[in-house]
VEXMARLO-639809 format. One record per residue (C-alpha): residue number from 1; residue in three letters; x, y, z. Coordinates in Angstrom, 3 decimals, always signed. Layout:
<atoms>
<atom num="NUM" residu="ala" c1="X" c2="Y" c3="Z"/>
...
</atoms>
This chain:
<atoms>
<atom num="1" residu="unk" c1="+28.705" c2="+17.903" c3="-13.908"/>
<atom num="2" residu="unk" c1="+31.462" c2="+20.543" c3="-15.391"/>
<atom num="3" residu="unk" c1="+34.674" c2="+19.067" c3="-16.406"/>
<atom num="4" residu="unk" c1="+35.018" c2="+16.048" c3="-18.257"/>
<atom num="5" residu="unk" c1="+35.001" c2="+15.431" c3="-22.271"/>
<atom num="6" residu="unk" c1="+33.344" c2="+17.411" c3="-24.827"/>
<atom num="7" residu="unk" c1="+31.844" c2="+16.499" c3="-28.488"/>
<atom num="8" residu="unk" c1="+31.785" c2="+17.259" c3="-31.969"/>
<atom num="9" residu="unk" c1="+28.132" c2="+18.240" c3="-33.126"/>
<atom num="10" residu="unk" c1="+27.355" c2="+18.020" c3="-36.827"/>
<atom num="11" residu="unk" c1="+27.456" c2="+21.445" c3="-37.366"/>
<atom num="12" residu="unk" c1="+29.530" c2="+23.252" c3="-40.332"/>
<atom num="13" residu="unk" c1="+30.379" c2="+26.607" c3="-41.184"/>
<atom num="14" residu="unk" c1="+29.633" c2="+27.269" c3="-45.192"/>
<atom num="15" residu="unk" c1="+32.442" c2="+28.874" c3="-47.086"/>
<atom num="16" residu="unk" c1="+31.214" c2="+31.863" c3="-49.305"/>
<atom num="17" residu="unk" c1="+30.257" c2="+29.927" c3="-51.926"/>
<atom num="18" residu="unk" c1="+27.645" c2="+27.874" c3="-49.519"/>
<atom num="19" residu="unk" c1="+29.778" c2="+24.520" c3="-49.195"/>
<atom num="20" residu="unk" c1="+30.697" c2="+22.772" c3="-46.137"/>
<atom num="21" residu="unk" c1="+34.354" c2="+23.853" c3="-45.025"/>
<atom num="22" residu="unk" c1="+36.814" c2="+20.921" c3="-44.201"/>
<atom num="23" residu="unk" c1="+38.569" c2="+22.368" c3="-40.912"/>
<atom num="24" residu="unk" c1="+41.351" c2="+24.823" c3="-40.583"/>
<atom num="25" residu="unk" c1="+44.044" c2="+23.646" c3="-42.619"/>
<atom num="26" residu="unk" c1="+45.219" c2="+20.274" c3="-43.963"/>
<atom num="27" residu="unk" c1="+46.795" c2="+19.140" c3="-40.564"/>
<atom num="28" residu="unk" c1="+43.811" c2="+19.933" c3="-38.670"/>
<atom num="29" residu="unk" c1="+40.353" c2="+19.409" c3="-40.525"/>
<atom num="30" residu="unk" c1="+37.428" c2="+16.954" c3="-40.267"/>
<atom num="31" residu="unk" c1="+38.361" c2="+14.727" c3="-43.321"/>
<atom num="32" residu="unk" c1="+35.200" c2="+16.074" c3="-44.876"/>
<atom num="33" residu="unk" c1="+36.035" c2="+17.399" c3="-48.228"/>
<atom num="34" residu="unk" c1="+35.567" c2="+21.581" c3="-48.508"/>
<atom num="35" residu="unk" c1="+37.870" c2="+24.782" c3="-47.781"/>
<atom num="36" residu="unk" c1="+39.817" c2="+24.788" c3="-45.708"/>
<atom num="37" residu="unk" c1="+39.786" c2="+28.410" c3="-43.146"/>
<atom num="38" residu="unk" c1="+42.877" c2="+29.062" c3="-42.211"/>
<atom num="39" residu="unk" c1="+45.224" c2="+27.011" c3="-45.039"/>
<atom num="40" residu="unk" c1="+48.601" c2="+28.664" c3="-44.175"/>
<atom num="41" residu="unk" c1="+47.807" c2="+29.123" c3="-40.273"/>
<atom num="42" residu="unk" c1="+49.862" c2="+27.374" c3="-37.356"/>
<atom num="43" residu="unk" c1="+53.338" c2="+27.108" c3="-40.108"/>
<atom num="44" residu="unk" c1="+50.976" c2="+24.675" c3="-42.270"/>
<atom num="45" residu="unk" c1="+53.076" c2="+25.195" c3="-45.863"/>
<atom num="46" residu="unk" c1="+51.388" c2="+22.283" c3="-47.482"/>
<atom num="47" residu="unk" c1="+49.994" c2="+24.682" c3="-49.743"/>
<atom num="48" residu="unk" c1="+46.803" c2="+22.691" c3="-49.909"/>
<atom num="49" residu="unk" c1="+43.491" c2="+25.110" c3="-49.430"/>
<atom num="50" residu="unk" c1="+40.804" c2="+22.381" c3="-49.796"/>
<atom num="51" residu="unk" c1="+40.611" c2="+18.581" c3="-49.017"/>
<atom num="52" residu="unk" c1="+39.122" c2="+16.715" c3="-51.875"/>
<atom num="53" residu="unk" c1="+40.093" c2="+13.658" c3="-51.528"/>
<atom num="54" residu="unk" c1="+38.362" c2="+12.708" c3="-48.099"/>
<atom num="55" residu="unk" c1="+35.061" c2="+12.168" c3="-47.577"/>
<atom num="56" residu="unk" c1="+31.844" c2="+13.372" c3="-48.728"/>
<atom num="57" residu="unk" c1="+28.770" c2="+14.964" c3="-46.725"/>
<atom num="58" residu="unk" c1="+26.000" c2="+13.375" c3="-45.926"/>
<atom num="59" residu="unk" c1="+22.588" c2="+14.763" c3="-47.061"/>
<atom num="60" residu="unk" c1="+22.303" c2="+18.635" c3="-45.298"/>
<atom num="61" residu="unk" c1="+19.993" c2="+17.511" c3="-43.666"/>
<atom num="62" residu="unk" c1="+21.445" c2="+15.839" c3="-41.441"/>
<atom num="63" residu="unk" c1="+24.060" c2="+18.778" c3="-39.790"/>
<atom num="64" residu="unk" c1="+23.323" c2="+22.780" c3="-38.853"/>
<atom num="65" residu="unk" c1="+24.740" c2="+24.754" c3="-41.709"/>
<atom num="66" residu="unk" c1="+26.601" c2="+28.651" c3="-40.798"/>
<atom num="67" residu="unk" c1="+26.653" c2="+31.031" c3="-42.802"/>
<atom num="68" residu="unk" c1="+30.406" c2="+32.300" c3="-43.334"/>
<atom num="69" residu="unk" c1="+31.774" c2="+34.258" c3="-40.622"/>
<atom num="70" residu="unk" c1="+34.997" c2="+35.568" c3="-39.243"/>
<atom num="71" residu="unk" c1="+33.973" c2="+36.850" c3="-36.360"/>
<atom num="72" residu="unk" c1="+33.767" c2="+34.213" c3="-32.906"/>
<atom num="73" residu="unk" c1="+31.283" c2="+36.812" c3="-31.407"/>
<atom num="74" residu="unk" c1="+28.950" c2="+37.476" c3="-34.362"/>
<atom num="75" residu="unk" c1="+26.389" c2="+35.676" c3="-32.128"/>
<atom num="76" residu="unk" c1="+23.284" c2="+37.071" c3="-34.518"/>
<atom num="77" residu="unk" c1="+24.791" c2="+33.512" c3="-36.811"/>
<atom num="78" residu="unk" c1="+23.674" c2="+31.434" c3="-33.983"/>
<atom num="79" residu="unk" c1="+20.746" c2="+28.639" c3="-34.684"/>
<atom num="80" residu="unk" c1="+17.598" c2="+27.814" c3="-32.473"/>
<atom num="81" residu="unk" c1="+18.305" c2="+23.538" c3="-31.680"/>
<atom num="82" residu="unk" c1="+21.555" c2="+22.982" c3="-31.341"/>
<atom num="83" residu="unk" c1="+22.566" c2="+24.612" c3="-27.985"/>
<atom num="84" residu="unk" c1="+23.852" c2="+27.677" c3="-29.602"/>
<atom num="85" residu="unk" c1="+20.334" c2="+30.103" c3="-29.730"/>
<atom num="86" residu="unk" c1="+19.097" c2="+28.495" c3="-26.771"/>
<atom num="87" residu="unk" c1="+22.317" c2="+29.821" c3="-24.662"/>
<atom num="88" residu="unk" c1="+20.254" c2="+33.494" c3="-24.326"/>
<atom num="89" residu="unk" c1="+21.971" c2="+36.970" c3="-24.212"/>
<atom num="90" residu="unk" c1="+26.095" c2="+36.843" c3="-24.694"/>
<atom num="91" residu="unk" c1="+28.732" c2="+38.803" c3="-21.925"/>
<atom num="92" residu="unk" c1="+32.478" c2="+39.235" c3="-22.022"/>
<atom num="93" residu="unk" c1="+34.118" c2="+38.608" c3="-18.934"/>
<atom num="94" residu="unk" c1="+37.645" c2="+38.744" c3="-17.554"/>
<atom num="95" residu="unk" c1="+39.089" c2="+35.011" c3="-16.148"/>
<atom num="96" residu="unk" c1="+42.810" c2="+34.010" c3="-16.118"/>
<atom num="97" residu="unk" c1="+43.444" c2="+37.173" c3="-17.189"/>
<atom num="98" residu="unk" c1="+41.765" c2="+36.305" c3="-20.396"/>
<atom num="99" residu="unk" c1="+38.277" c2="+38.230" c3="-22.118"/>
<atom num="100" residu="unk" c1="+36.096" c2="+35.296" c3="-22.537"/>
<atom num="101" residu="unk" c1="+32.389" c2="+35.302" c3="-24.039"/>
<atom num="102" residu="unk" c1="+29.989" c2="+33.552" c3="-21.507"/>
<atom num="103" residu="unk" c1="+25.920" c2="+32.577" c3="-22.196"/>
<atom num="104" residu="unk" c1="+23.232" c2="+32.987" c3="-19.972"/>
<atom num="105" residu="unk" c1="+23.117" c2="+29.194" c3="-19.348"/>
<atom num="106" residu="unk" c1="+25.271" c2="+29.085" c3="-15.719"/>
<atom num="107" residu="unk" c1="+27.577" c2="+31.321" c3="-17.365"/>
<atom num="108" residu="unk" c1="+29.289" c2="+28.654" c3="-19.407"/>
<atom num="109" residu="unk" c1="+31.491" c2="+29.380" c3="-22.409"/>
<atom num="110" residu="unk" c1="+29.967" c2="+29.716" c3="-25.778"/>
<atom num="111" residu="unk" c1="+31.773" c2="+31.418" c3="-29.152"/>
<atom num="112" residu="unk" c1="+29.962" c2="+30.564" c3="-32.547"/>
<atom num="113" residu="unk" c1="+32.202" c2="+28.802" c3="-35.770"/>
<atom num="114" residu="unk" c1="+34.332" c2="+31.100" c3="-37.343"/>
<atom num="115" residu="unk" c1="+36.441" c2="+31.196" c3="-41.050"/>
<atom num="116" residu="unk" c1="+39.377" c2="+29.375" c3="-38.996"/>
<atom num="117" residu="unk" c1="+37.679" c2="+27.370" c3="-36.716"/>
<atom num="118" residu="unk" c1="+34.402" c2="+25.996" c3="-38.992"/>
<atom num="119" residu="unk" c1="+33.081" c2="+23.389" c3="-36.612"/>
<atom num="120" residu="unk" c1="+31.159" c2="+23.274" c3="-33.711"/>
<atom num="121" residu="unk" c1="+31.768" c2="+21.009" c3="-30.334"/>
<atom num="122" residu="unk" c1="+29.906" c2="+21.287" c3="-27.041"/>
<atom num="123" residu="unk" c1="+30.234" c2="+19.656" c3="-23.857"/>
<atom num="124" residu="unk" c1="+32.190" c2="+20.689" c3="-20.514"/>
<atom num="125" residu="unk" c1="+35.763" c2="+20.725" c3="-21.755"/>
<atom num="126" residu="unk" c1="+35.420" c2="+23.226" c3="-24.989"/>
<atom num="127" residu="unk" c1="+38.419" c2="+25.207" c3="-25.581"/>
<atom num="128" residu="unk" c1="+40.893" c2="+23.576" c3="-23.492"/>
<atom num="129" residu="unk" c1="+38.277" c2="+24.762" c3="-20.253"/>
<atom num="130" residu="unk" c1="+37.713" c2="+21.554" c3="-17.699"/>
<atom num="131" residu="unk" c1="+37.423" c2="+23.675" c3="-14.772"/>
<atom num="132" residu="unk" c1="+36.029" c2="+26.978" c3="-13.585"/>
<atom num="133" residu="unk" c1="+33.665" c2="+29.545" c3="-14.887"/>
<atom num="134" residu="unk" c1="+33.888" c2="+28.387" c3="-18.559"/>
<atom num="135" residu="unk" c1="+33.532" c2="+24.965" c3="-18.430"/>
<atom num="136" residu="unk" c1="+30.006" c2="+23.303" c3="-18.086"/>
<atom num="137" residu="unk" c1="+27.323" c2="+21.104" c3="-20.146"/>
<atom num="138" residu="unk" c1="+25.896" c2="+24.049" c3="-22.047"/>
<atom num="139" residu="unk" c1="+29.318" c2="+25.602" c3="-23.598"/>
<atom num="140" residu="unk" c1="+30.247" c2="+25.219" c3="-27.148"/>
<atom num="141" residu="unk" c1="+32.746" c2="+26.957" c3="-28.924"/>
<atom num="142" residu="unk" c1="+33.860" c2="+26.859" c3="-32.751"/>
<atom num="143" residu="unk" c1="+37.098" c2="+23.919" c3="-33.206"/>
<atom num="144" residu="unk" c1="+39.580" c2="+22.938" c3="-36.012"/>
<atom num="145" residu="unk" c1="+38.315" c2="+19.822" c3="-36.825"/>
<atom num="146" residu="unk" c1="+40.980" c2="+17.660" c3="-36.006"/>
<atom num="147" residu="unk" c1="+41.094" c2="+14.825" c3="-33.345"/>
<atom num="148" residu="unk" c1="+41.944" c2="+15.100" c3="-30.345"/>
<atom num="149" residu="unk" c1="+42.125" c2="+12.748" c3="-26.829"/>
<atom num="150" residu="unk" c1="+39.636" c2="+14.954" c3="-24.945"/>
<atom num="151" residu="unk" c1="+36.760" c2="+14.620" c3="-27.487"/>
<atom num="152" residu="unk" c1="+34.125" c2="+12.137" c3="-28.201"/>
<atom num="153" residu="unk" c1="+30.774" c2="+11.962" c3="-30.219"/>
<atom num="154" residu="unk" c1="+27.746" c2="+10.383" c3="-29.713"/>
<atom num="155" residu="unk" c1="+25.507" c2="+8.797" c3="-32.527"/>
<atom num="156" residu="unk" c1="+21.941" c2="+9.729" c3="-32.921"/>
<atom num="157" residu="unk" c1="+19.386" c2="+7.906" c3="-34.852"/>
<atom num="158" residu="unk" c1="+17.086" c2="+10.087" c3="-37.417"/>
<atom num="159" residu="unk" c1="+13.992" c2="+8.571" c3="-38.790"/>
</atoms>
Protein backbone atom coordinates (compact mmCIF):
# COMPACT_ATOMS: atom_id res chain seq x y z
CA UNK A 1 0.00 0.00 0.00
CA UNK A 2 3.22 2.52 -0.28
CA UNK A 3 2.94 5.16 -2.83
CA UNK A 4 0.02 7.12 -3.40
CA UNK A 5 -1.20 10.56 -1.63
CA UNK A 6 -0.44 11.74 1.73
CA UNK A 7 -2.44 14.13 4.33
CA UNK A 8 -2.33 17.01 6.43
CA UNK A 9 -3.02 16.02 10.20
CA UNK A 10 -4.11 18.78 12.55
CA UNK A 11 -1.05 19.06 14.15
CA UNK A 12 0.91 22.54 14.79
CA UNK A 13 4.15 23.48 15.94
CA UNK A 14 3.82 26.45 18.79
CA UNK A 15 6.05 29.42 18.25
CA UNK A 16 7.94 30.46 21.52
CA UNK A 17 5.39 32.32 22.77
CA UNK A 18 2.91 29.05 22.72
CA UNK A 19 0.73 30.12 19.56
CA UNK A 20 -0.02 28.12 16.61
CA UNK A 21 2.54 29.01 13.70
CA UNK A 22 0.95 29.79 10.22
CA UNK A 23 3.46 27.81 7.82
CA UNK A 24 6.81 28.81 6.54
CA UNK A 25 6.44 32.03 5.02
CA UNK A 26 3.61 34.01 3.42
CA UNK A 27 3.73 32.02 0.05
CA UNK A 28 3.61 28.80 1.70
CA UNK A 29 1.52 28.61 5.06
CA UNK A 30 -1.79 27.03 6.15
CA UNK A 31 -3.96 30.27 6.06
CA UNK A 32 -4.19 29.85 9.80
CA UNK A 33 -3.21 33.04 11.38
CA UNK A 34 0.37 32.76 13.59
CA UNK A 35 4.28 33.12 12.78
CA UNK A 36 5.37 32.37 10.26
CA UNK A 37 9.07 29.93 10.48
CA UNK A 38 10.99 30.71 7.93
CA UNK A 39 9.56 34.47 6.71
CA UNK A 40 12.50 35.39 4.38
CA UNK A 41 13.24 31.63 3.22
CA UNK A 42 12.91 30.34 -0.52
CA UNK A 43 13.55 34.51 -1.91
CA UNK A 44 10.08 35.28 -0.02
CA UNK A 45 10.78 39.39 0.39
CA UNK A 46 7.22 40.09 1.30
CA UNK A 47 8.51 41.12 4.48
CA UNK A 48 5.45 39.73 6.18
CA UNK A 49 6.46 37.43 9.45
CA UNK A 50 2.89 36.53 10.57
CA UNK A 51 -0.51 36.02 8.77
CA UNK A 52 -3.24 37.80 10.58
CA UNK A 53 -5.59 38.22 8.41
CA UNK A 54 -6.57 34.47 7.63
CA UNK A 55 -8.23 32.34 9.66
CA UNK A 56 -8.55 31.56 13.18
CA UNK A 57 -7.96 28.14 15.18
CA UNK A 58 -10.33 26.12 16.24
CA UNK A 59 -10.55 25.22 19.98
CA UNK A 60 -6.85 23.30 20.90
CA UNK A 61 -8.50 20.79 21.38
CA UNK A 62 -9.10 19.77 18.48
CA UNK A 63 -5.16 19.53 16.86
CA UNK A 64 -1.65 18.08 18.59
CA UNK A 65 0.22 21.11 19.75
CA UNK A 66 4.63 21.04 19.47
CA UNK A 67 6.49 22.61 21.40
CA UNK A 68 8.99 24.93 19.33
CA UNK A 69 11.74 23.21 17.73
CA UNK A 70 14.38 23.63 15.11
CA UNK A 71 15.62 20.55 14.98
CA UNK A 72 13.70 17.69 12.32
CA UNK A 73 15.36 14.94 14.53
CA UNK A 74 14.60 16.19 18.06
CA UNK A 75 12.34 13.08 18.16
CA UNK A 76 12.04 13.40 22.30
CA UNK A 77 9.01 16.38 20.84
CA UNK A 78 7.14 13.53 19.43
CA UNK A 79 3.37 12.79 20.87
CA UNK A 80 1.77 9.32 21.82
CA UNK A 81 -1.72 9.31 19.14
CA UNK A 82 -0.93 10.75 16.26
CA UNK A 83 1.48 8.31 14.48
CA UNK A 84 4.50 10.15 15.56
CA UNK A 85 5.35 8.26 19.30
CA UNK A 86 3.89 5.21 18.10
CA UNK A 87 6.67 5.00 15.13
CA UNK A 88 9.27 3.39 18.04
CA UNK A 89 13.11 3.95 18.10
CA UNK A 90 14.49 6.52 15.14
CA UNK A 91 17.73 5.41 12.55
CA UNK A 92 19.54 7.42 9.91
CA UNK A 93 20.09 5.69 6.86
CA UNK A 94 21.79 6.35 3.53
CA UNK A 95 19.17 6.16 0.20
CA UNK A 96 19.69 8.14 -3.06
CA UNK A 97 22.63 9.17 -1.71
CA UNK A 98 20.68 11.08 0.82
CA UNK A 99 20.82 10.60 5.13
CA UNK A 100 17.25 10.01 5.80
CA UNK A 101 15.60 9.36 9.38
CA UNK A 102 13.50 6.07 9.23
CA UNK A 103 10.95 4.60 12.28
CA UNK A 104 10.65 1.28 13.38
CA UNK A 105 7.26 0.94 11.61
CA UNK A 106 8.57 -1.01 8.10
CA UNK A 107 11.22 1.44 8.08
CA UNK A 108 9.12 4.25 6.71
CA UNK A 109 10.13 7.90 6.83
CA UNK A 110 9.31 9.95 9.81
CA UNK A 111 11.01 13.65 10.82
CA UNK A 112 8.99 15.65 13.55
CA UNK A 113 7.72 19.68 12.74
CA UNK A 114 10.37 21.97 12.84
CA UNK A 115 10.66 26.22 13.13
CA UNK A 116 10.46 26.12 9.11
CA UNK A 117 8.36 23.44 8.45
CA UNK A 118 5.49 23.75 11.53
CA UNK A 119 2.99 21.22 10.27
CA UNK A 120 2.62 17.76 10.24
CA UNK A 121 1.34 15.36 7.16
CA UNK A 122 1.41 11.57 7.04
CA UNK A 123 0.57 9.14 4.53
CA UNK A 124 2.80 7.25 1.79
CA UNK A 125 4.00 10.16 -0.30
CA UNK A 126 5.62 12.57 2.60
CA UNK A 127 8.47 14.50 1.42
CA UNK A 128 8.27 14.12 -2.18
CA UNK A 129 8.87 9.92 -1.32
CA UNK A 130 6.15 7.68 -3.48
CA UNK A 131 8.44 4.89 -3.86
CA UNK A 132 11.11 2.93 -2.03
CA UNK A 133 12.33 2.63 1.47
CA UNK A 134 10.77 5.95 2.67
CA UNK A 135 7.54 5.88 1.47
CA UNK A 136 4.73 3.87 3.31
CA UNK A 137 1.38 4.37 5.49
CA UNK A 138 3.20 5.04 8.73
CA UNK A 139 5.67 8.04 7.54
CA UNK A 140 5.11 11.57 8.45
CA UNK A 141 7.35 14.26 8.14
CA UNK A 142 7.07 18.11 9.17
CA UNK A 143 5.56 20.38 5.72
CA UNK A 144 5.16 24.13 4.83
CA UNK A 145 1.71 24.37 4.93
CA UNK A 146 0.90 25.21 1.60
CA UNK A 147 -1.21 23.20 -0.98
CA UNK A 148 -0.15 21.08 -3.02
CA UNK A 149 -1.65 18.34 -5.88
CA UNK A 150 -0.29 15.29 -4.02
CA UNK A 151 -2.11 15.97 -0.69
CA UNK A 152 -5.49 15.38 0.66
CA UNK A 153 -7.25 15.35 4.16
CA UNK A 154 -9.76 13.45 5.57
CA UNK A 155 -12.52 14.78 8.03
CA UNK A 156 -13.10 13.20 11.33
CA UNK A 157 -16.04 13.63 13.50
CA UNK A 158 -15.35 14.46 17.43
CA UNK A 159 -18.13 14.12 19.86
Amino acid sequence: MSGGSWEYVMAIMLDEQGTPMSGRNSTQNSGFNGHFGCPSCDNNTSGLIELTDGYEWPEKKYFEKYSFNTLSYNYQSRILGDATGEMGTFEKVIYMSVERDIGSWYSDFGTVVVSDGPLLARGTWVSGYSTGTDAGMASFAYTYGQEDVGGTFRIILTP
